[in-house]
Biotite code that builds the C-alpha atoms (Angstrom):
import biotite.structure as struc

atoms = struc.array([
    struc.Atom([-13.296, 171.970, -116.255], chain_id="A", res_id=1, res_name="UNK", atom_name="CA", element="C"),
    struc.Atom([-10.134, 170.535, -115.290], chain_id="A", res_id=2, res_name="UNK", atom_name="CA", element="C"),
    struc.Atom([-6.365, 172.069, -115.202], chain_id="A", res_id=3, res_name="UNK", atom_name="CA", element="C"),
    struc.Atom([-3.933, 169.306, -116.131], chain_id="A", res_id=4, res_name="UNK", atom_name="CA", element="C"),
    struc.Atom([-0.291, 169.891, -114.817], chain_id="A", res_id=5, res_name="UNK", atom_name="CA", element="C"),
    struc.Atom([2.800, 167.984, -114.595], chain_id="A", res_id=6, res_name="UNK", atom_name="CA", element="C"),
    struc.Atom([4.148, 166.461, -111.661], chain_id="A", res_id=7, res_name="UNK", atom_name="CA", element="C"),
    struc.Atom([7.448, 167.384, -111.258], chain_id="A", res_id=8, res_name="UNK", atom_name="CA", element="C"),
    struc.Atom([10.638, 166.030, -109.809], chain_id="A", res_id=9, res_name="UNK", atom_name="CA", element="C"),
    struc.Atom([14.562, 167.157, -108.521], chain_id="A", res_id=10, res_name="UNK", atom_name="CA", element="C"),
    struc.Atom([16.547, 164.238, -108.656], chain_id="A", res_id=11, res_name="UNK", atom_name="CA", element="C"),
    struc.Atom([19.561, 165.510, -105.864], chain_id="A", res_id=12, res_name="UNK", atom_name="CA", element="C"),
    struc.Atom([22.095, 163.249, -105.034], chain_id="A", res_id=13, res_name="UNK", atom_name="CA", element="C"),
    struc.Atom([20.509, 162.703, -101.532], chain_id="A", res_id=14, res_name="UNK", atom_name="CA", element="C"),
    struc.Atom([17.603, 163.954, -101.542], chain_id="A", res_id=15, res_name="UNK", atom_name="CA", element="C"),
    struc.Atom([14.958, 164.165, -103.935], chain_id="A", res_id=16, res_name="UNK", atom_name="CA", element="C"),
    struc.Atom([11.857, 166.791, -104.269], chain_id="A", res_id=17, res_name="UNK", atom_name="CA", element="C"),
    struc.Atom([8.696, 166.346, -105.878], chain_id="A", res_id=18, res_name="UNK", atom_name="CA", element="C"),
    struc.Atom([6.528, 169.227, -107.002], chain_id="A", res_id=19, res_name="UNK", atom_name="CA", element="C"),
    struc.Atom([2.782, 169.750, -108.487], chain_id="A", res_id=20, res_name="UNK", atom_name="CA", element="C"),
    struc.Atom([2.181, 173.376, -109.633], chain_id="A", res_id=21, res_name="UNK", atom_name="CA", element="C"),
    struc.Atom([-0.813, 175.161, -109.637], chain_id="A", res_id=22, res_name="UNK", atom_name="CA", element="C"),
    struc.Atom([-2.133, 176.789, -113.133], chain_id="A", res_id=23, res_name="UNK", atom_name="CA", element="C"),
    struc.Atom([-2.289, 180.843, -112.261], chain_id="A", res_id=24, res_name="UNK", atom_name="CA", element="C"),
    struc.Atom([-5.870, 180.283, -113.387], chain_id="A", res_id=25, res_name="UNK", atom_name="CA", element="C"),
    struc.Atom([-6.656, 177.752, -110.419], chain_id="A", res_id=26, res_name="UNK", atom_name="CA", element="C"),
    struc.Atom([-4.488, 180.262, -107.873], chain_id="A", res_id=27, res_name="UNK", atom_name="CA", element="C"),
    struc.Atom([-5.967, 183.677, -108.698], chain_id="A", res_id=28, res_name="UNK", atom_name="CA", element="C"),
    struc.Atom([-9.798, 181.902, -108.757], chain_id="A", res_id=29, res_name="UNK", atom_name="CA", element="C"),
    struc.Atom([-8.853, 180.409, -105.327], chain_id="A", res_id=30, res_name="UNK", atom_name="CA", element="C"),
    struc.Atom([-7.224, 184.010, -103.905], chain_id="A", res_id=31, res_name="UNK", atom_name="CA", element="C"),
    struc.Atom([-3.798, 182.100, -103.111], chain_id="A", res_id=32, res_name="UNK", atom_name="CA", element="C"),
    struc.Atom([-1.094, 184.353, -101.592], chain_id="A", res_id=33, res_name="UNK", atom_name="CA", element="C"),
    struc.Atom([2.395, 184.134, -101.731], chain_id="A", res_id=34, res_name="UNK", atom_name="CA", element="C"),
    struc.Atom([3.957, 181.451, -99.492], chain_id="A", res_id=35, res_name="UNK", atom_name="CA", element="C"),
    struc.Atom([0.825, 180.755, -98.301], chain_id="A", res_id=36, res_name="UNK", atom_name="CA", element="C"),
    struc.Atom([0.889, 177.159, -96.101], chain_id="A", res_id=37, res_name="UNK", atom_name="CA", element="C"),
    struc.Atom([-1.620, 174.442, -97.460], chain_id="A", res_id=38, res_name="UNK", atom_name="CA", element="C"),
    struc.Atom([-1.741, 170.478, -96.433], chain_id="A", res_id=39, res_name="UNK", atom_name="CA", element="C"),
    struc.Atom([-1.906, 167.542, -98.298], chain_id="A", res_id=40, res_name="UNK", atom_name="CA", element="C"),
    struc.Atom([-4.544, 164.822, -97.191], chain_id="A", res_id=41, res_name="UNK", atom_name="CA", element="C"),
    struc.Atom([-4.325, 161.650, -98.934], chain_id="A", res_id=42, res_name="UNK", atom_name="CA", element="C"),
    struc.Atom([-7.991, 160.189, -99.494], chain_id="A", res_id=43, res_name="UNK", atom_name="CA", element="C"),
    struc.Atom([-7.153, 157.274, -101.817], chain_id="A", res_id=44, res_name="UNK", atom_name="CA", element="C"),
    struc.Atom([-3.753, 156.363, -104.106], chain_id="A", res_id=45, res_name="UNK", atom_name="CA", element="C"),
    struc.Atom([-5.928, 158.506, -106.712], chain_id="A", res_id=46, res_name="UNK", atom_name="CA", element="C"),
    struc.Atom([-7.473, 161.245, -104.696], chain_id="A", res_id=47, res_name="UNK", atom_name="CA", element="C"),
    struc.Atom([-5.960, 164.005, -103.035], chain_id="A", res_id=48, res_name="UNK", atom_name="CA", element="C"),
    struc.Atom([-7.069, 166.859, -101.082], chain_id="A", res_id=49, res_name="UNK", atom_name="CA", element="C"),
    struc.Atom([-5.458, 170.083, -100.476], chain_id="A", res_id=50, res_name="UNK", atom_name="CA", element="C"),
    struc.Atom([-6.503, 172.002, -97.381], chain_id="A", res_id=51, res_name="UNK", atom_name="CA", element="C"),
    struc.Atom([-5.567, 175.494, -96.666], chain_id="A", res_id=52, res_name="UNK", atom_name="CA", element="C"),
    struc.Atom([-4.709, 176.144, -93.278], chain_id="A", res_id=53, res_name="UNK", atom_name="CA", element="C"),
    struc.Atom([-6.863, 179.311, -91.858], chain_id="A", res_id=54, res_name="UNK", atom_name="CA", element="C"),
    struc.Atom([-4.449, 182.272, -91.511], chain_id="A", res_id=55, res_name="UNK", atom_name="CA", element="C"),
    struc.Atom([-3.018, 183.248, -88.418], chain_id="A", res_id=56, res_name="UNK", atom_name="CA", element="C"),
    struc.Atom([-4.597, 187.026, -86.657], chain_id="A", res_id=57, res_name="UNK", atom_name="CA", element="C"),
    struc.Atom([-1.651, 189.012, -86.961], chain_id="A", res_id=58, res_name="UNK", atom_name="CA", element="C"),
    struc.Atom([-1.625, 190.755, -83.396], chain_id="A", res_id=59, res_name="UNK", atom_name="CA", element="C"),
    struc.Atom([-1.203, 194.663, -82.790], chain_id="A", res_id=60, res_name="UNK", atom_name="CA", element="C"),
    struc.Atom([2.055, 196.334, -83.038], chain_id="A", res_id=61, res_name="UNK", atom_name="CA", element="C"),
])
């Protein structure tokens, strides 16, 4: 099953920002966290892939 979504875009005056959000569905199935960092990967002009970046080992304090 798929999750459509709307691609999103802030026009600024210099700068402009383009945004694809994630369904809560598609987050809490895939255990996202809060500003969690994930990368882009462009595979063709209609494929995407989006690869999460393995989480730092937060060291002893």
């Amino acid at each position: 099953m798929g999750y459509p979504t709307t691609v999103q875009l802030i026009d600024r005056e210099k700068t402009e920002q383009w945004y694809v959000n994630f369904p809560a569905a598609v987050a809490r199935a895939l255990d996202f966290e809060k500003g969690e960092v994930v990368e882009w990967t462009i595979e063709t002009k209609w494929k995407l892939l989006l690869k999460r970046t393995p989480k730092k080992k937060r060291g002893k304090r």
